[in-house]
VOBA-1610 file (N, C-alpha, C; in pm, whole numbers, padded with zeros to 5 digits, always signed):
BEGIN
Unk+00083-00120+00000Unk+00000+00000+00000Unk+00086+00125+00000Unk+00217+00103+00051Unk+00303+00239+00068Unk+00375+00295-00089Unk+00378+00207-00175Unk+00370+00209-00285Unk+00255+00290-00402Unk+00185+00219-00372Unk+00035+00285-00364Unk+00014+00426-00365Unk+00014+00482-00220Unk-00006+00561-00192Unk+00105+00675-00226Unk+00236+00629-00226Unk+00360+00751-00237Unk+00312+00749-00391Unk+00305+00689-00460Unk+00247+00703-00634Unk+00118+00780-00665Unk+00034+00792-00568Unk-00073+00848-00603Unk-00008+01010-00565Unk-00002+01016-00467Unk+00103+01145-00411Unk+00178+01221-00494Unk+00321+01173-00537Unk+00376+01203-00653Unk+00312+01234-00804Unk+00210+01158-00851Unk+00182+01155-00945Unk+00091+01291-00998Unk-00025+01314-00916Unk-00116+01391-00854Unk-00044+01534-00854Unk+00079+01509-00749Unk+00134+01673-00747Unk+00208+01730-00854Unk+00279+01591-00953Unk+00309+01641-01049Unk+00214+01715-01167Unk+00118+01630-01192Unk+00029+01676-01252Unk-00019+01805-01223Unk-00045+01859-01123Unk-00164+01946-01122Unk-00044+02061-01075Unk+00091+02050-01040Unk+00189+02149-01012Unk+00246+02191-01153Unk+00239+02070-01270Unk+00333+02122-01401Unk+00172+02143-01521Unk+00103+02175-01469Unk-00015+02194-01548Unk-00029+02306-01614Unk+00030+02325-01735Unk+00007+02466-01782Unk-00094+02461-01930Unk-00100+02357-01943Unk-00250+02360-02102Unk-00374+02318-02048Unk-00420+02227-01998Unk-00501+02145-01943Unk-00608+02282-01844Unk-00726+02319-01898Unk-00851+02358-01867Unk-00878+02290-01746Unk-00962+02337-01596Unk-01051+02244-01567Unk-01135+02166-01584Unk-01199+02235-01688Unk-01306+02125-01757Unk-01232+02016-01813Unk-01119+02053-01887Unk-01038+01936-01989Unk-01003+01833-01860Unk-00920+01898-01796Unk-00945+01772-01617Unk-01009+01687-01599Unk-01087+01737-01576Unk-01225+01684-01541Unk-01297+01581-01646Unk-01275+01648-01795Unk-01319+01528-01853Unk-01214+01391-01867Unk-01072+01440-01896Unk-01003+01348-01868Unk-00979+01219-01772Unk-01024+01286-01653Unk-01007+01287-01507Unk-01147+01101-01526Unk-01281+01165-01575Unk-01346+01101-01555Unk-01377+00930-01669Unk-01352+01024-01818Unk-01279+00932-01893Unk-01167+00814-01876Unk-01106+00872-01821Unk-00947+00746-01744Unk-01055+00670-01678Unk-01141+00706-01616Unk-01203+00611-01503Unk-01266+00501-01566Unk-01375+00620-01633Unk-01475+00491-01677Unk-01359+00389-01773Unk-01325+00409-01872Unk-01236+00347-01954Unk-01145+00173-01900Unk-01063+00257-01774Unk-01000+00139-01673Unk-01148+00084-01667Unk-01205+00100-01570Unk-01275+00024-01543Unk-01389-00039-01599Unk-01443+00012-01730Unk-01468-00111-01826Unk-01387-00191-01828Unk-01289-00180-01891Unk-01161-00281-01919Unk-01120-00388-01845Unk-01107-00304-01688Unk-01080-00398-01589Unk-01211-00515-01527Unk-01317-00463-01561Unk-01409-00575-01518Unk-01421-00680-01607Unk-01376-00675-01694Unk-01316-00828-01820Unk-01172-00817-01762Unk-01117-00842-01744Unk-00933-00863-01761Unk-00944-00860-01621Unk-00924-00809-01519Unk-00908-00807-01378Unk-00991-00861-01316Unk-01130-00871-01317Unk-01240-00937-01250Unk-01312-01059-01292Unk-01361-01044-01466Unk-01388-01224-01500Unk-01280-01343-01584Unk-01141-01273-01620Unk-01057-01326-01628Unk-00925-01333-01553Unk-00932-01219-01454Unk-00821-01263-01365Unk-00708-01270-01420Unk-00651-01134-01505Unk-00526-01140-01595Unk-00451-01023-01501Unk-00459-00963-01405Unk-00411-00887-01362Unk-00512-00850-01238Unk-00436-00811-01121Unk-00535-00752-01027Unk-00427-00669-00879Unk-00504-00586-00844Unk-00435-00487-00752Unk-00476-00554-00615Unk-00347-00600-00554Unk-00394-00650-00402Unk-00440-00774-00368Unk-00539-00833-00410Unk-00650-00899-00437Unk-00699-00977-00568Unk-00745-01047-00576Unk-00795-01092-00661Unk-00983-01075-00685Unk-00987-01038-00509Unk-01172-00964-00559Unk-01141-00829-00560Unk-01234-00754-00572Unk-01298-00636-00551Unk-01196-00565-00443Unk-01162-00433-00441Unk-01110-00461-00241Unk-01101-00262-00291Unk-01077-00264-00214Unk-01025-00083-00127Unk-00955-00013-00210Unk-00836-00057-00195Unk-00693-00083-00238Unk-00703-00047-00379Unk-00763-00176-00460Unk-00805-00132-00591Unk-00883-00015-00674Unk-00945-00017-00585Unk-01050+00094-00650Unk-00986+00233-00597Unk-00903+00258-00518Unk-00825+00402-00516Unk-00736+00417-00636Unk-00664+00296-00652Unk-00604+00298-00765Unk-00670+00344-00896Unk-00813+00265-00929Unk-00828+00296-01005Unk-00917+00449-01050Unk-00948+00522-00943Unk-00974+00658-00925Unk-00874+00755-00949Unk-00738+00734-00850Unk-00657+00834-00798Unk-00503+00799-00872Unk-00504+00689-00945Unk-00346+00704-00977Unk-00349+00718-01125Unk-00401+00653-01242Unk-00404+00662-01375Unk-00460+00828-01443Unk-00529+00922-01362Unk-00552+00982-01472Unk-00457+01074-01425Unk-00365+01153-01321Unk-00281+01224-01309Unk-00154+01184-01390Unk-00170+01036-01429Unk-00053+01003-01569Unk-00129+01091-01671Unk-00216+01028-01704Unk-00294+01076-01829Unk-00249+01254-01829Unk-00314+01327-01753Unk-00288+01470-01796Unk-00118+01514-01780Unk-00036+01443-01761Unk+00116+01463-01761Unk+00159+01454-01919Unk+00043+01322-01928Unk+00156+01301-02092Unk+00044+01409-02194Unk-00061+01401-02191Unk-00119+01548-02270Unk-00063+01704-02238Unk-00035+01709-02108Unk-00021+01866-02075Unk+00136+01889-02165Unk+00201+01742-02112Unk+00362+01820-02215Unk+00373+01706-02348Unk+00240+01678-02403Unk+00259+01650-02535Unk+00301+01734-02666Unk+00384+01722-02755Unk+00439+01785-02796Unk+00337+01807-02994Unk+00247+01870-02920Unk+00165+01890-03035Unk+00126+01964-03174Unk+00249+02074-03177Unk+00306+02155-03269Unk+00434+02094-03354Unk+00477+01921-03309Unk+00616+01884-03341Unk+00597+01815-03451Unk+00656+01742-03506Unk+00663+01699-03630Unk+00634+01518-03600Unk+00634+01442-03694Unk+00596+01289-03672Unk+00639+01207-03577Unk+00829+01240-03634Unk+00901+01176-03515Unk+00944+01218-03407Unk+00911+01375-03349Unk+00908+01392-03206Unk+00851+01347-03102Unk+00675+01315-03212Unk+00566+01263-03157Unk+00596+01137-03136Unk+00624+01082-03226Unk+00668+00932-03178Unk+00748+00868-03085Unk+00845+00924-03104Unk+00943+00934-02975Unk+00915+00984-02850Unk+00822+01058-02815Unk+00742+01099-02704Unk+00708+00998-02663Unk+00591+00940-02735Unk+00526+00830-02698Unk+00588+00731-02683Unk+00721+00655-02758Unk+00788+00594-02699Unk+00815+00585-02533Unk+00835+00714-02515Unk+00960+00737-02412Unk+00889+00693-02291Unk+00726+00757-02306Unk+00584+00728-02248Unk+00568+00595-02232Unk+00554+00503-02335Unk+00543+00330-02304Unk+00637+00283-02229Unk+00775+00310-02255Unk+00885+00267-02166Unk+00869+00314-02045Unk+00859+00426-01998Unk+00800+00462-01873Unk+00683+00386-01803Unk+00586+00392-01878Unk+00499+00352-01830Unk+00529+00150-01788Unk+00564+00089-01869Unk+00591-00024-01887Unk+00734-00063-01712Unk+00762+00017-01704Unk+00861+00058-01661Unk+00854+00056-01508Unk+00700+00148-01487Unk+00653+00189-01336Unk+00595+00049-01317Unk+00518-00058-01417Unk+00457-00182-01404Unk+00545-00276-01328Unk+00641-00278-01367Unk+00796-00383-01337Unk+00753-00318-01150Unk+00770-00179-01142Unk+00778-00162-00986Unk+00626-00176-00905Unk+00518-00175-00992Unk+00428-00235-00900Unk+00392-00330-00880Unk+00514-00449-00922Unk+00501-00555-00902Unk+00576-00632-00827Unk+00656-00511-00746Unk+00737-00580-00646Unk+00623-00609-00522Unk+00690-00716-00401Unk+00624-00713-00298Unk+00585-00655-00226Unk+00484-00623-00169Unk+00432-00542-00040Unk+00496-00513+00081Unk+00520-00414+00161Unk+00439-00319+00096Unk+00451-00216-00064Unk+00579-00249-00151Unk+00584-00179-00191Unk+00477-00160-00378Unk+00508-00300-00381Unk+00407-00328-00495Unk+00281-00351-00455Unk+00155-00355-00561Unk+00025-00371-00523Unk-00031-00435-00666Unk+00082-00471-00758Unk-00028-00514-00853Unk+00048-00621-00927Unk-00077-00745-00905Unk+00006-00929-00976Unk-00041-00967-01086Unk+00038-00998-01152Unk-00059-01084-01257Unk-00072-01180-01250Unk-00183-01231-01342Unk-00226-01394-01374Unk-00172-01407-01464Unk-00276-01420-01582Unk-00178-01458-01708Unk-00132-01315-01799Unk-00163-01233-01792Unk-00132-01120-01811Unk+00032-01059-01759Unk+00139-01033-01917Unk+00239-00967-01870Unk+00288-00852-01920Unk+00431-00858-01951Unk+00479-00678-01959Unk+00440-00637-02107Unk+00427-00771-02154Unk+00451-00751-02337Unk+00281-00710-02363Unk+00223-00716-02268Unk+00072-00751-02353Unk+00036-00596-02247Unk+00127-00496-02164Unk+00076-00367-02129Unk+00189-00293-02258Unk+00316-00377-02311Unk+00365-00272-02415Unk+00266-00293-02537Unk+00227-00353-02591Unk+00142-00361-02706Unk-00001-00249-02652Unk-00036-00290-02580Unk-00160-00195-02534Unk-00152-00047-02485Unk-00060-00019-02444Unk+00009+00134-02369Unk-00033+00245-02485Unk+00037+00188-02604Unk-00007+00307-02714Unk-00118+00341-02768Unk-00222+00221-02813Unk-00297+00235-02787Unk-00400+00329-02699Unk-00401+00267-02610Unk-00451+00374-02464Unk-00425+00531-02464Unk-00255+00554-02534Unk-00225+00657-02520Unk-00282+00758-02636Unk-00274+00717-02731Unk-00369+00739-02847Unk-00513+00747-02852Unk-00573+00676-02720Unk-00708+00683-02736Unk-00752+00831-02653Unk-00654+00846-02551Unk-00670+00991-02413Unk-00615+01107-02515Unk-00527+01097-02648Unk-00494+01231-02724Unk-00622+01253-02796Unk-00679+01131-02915Unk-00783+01167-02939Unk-00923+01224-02888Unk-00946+01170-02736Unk-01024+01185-02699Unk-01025+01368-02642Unk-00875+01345-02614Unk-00852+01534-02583Unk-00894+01635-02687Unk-00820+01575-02802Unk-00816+01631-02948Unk-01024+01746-02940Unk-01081+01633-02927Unk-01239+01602-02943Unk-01281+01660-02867Unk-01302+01675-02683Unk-01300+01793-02597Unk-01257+01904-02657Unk-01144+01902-02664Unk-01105+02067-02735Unk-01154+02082-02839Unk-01156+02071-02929Unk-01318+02086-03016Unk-01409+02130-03002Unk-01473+02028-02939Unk-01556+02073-02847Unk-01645+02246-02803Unk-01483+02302-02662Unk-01455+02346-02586Unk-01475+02460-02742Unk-01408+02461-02820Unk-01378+02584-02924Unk-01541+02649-02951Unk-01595+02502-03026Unk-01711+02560-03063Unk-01809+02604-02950Unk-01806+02607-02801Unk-01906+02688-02783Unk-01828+02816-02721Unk-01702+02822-02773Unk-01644+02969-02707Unk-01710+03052-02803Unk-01727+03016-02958Unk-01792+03079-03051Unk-01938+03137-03049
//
């Protein structure tokens, strides 16, 4: 849990201390998007297949802070300093740097308790690098679309 918790901490203050594009509203939709999203996802993969799970293998506490309080303060880190004026391969390499990271913090929440909180079943590193970009691609578009959005009723 100390894991856990120093990650939600860190993550959180980074976010909302290096926040210089990101709207409240854009927050907020982000914020709530990350949620629902995980947790579709996770109630197939974490709950009726048991490919991954935080703590537990049911339902528990533990989990569900996680899945509130630690994923979307990633999310607005890698949009707020996405590099969206850059050219193909800046972008790409961003996102690289993003999967490796991300892929990266997985390896450490999977150490033992207290410091890790999250095991897998049959689920491993290769099948969060194949999926990471994805994901990450789905929170730009989905930003892309908010801001949109956000334009047309400033008009």
């Amino acid at each position: 849990m100390i894991g856990l918790l120093l990650s939600i901490a860190l993550f959180n203050f980074a976010a909302f201390k290096s926040n210089k594009l990101l709207t409240k509203n854009q927050i907020v939709h982000i914020w709530t998007f990350t949620i629902a999203a995980q947790l579709i996802f996770d109630c197939m993969i974490e709950f009726k297949y048991w490919g991954y799970w935080y703590f537990e293998k049911e339902p528990n506490w533990g989990g569900l802070i996680a899945h509130i309080f630690l994923v979307p303060p990633v999310n607005m880190m890698f949009l707020n300093w996405y590099p969206f004026n850059s050219d193909l391969i800046k972008k790409g390499a961003y996102m690289a740097i993003w999967v490796m990271a991300i892929v990266l913090y997985e390896v450490l929440t999977l150490l033992p308790e207290p410091w890790g909180f999250f095991h897998y079943g049959w689920w491993r590193l290769w099948h969060a690098a194949l999926l990471d970009p994805i994901l990450l691609l789905t929170i730009l578009k989905y930003y892309k679309w908010i801001y949109r959005l956000e334009k047309q009723t400033c008009i």
